[in-house]
Structure formats: C-alpha cells, structure tokens
ZAFI-660987 format. One record per residue (C-alpha): x, y, z; residue in three letters. Coordinates in steps of 0.25 Angstrom, whole numbers, plus 5000, padded with zeros to 4 digits. Example, Ala and Ser with C-alpha at 12.3 -4.5 7.8 and 13.67 -1.06 7.14 Angstrom:
BEGIN
    X    Y    Z resn
 5049 4982 5031  ala
 5055 4996 5029  ser
END
This chain:
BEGIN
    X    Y    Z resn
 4921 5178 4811  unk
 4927 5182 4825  unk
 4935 5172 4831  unk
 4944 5172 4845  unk
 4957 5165 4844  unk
 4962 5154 4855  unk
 4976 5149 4857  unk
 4974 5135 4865  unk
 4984 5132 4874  unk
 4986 5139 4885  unk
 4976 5149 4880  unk
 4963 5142 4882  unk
 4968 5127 4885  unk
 4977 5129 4899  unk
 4991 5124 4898  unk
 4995 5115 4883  unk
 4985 5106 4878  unk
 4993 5097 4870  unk
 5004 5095 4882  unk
 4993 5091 4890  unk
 4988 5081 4880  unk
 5002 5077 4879  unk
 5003 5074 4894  unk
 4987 5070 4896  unk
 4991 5060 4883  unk
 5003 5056 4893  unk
 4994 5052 4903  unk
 4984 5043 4895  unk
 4995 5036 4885  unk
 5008 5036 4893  unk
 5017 5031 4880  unk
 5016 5045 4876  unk
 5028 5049 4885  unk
 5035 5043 4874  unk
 5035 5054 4867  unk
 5040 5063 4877  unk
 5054 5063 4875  unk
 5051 5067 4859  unk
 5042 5079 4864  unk
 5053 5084 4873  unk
 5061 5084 4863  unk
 5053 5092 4853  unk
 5050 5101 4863  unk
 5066 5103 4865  unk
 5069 5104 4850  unk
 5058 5116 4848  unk
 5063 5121 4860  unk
 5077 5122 4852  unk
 5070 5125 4838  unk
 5075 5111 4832  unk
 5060 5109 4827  unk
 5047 5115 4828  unk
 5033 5117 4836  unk
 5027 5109 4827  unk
 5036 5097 4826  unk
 5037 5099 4841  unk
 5023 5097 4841  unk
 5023 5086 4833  unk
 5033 5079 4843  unk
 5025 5081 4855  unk
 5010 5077 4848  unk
 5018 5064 4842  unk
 5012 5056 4857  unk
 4999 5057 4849  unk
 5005 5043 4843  unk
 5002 5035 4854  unk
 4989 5040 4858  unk
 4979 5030 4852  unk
 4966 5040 4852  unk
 4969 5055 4851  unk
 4956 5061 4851  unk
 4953 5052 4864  unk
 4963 5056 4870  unk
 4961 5073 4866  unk
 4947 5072 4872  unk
 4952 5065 4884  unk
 4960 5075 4886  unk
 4951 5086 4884  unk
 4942 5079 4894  unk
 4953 5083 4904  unk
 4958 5097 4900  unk
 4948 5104 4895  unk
 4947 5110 4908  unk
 4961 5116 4903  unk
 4952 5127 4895  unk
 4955 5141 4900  unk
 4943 5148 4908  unk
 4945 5160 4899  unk
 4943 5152 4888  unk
 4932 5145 4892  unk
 4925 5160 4897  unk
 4929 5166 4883  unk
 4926 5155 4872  unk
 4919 5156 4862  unk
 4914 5149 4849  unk
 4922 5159 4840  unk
 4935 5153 4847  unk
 4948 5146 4839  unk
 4956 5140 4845  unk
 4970 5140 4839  unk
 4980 5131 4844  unk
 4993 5123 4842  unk
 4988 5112 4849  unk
 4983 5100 4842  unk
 4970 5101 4835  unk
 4965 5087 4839  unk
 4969 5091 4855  unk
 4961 5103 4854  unk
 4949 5101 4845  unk
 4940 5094 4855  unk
 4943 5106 4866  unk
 4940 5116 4855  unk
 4927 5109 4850  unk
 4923 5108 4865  unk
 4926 5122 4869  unk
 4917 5125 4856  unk
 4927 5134 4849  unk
 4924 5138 4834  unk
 4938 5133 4830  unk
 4952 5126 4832  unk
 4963 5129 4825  unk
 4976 5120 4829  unk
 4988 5110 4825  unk
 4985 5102 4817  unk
 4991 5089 4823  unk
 4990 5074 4820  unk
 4983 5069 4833  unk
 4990 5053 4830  unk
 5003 5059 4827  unk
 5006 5071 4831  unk
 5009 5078 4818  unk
 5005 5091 4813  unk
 4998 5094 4802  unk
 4999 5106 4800  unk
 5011 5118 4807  unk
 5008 5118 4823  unk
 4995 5129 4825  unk
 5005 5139 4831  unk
 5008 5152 4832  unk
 5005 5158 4817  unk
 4999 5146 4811  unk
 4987 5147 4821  unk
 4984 5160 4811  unk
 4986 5153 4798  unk
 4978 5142 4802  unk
 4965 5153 4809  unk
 4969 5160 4795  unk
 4966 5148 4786  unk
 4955 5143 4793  unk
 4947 5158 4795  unk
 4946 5167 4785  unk
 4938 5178 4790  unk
 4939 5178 4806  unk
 4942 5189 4815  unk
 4950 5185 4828  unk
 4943 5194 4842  unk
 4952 5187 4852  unk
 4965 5178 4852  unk
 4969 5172 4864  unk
 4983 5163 4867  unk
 4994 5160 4878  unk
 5007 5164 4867  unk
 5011 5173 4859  unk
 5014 5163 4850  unk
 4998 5167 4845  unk
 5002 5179 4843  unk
 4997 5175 4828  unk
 4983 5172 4833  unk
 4983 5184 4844  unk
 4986 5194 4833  unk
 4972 5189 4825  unk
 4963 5194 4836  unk
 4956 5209 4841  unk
 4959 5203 4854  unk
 4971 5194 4858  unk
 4973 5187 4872  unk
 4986 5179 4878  unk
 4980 5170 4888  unk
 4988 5165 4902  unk
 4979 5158 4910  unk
 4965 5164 4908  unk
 4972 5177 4908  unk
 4970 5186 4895  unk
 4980 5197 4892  unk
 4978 5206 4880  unk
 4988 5200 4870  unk
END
C-alpha cells in the first residue's frame, strides 16, 4: 500500500493547534487561566531539561479538568479554525493521507475525519485529564507507532515544519519541509 506522510502542525494546520485550543478554551471557560502559572512553569523547566516533553505536555493539557464537555468544545473549535488548513494541503490531499502528529488525538480526530484522510496517528492523551497514555507521538515514536500499525506500506512523500521528523522524512521517495505553503526538497 502507498501512503503520503503528513506532520500537523505548522505543516498542514497553520500555527500550533493545541495552543490555540488552549487560548480558544481561554475564551470560552475563563478559570482555565488558572492554570497558566503551572504551564509557564513546565515550559521553563523543559526549557532547563528539569522534566520532559511529555510531562510538559501533561502540565499544559491538565486545563482540560475544568472543561465540562471536551468533544463540544474540539468541534466548536474546528468550526472556527478549520479555515487554518494550508492551501497546499488542501490542493494536494488525498485519501491515502496520515496524518502523524504530537498533538492530541481527540483535538485532531474530527479535522482528520473531515478532511477525509485514511488515517491519524497521534498522542494518545486523556481529554478529561490531560494524562498521556502513551510517550508524546514525537519525533522517533511517530515511526514505531506507523511501524506497529502498517506492516507493509511504502511512504512516496513525507511532509513537516522540523527536523525533528527527520524519522518520518527518511520513510519517504519524496520528502518536503513545509514553511508556509512553500515546499523545499528536504
């Protein structure tokens, strides 16, 4: 089976989706600026290599506590951004497309099954806690996770912002790093 490869954001989605359904959550539930302070923090200590992306992570998905409906509120949100899809994207997809991203699987499922795309590959997060599952969807464990999933695929083209796929780029005949709606060969 052929498949092309999609990193989500700031490849396909313009800007980070779940930092702007963190501030979009913000707007609709105002006691999630509670939790500011502690996600400022994380994002100082993995800055400093006291903990990790994923317990970062965790820290900043913990608002999810005080949202009383998260599926409500993700298509909500979708509503409103799904205008944030990247022309090129929307020009190039197809239904041979994964996506996979180290966002939220619960914030990107509905956008995916609306975009049509055969399949999403993400973290695995607790939408009423904020607690992986399983490790962050980052870097080498988007591979592991392709790998355990498809056996017997063959990757044409890979596209994402970072080098931090480098994992996923290396997979494909044809690999892309996206700024914008500009393609350069990776």
């Amino acid at each position: 089976m052929q498949v092309n490869l999609y990193d989500f954001d700031n490849t396909i989605y313009k800007g980070d989706s779940s930092t702007d359904f963190f501030f979009y959550s913000l707007m609709k539930y105002p006691k999630v600026i509670k939790y500011l302070p502690r996600i400022i923090k994380s994002g100082v200590l993995y800055k400093f290599k006291r903990i990790n992306k994923t317990k970062m992570k965790e820290n900043i998905f913990s608002f999810l506590e005080v949202i009383p409906d998260v599926d409500n509120l993700v298509s909500e949100f979708w509503e409103s951004h799904s205008c944030y899809i990247k022309d090129f994207y929307l020009k190039k997809r197809h239904n041979k497309d994964i996506i996979v991203s180290a966002s939220p699987e619960f914030l990107l499922k509905p956008i995916t099954d609306e975009l049509k795309v055969m399949d999403l590959i993400a973290s695995d997060v607790n939408k009423k806690t904020g607690k992986f599952n399983k490790p962050n969807c980052y870097g080498k464990e988007k591979v592991i996770r392709l790998n355990k999933k498809y056996k017997d695929i063959k990757v044409n083209e890979s596209y994402s912002d970072s080098l931090s796929d480098t994992p996923i780029l290396k997979l494909a005949k044809k690999a892309y790093i996206v700024k914008g709606n500009k393609l350069t060969d990776f």
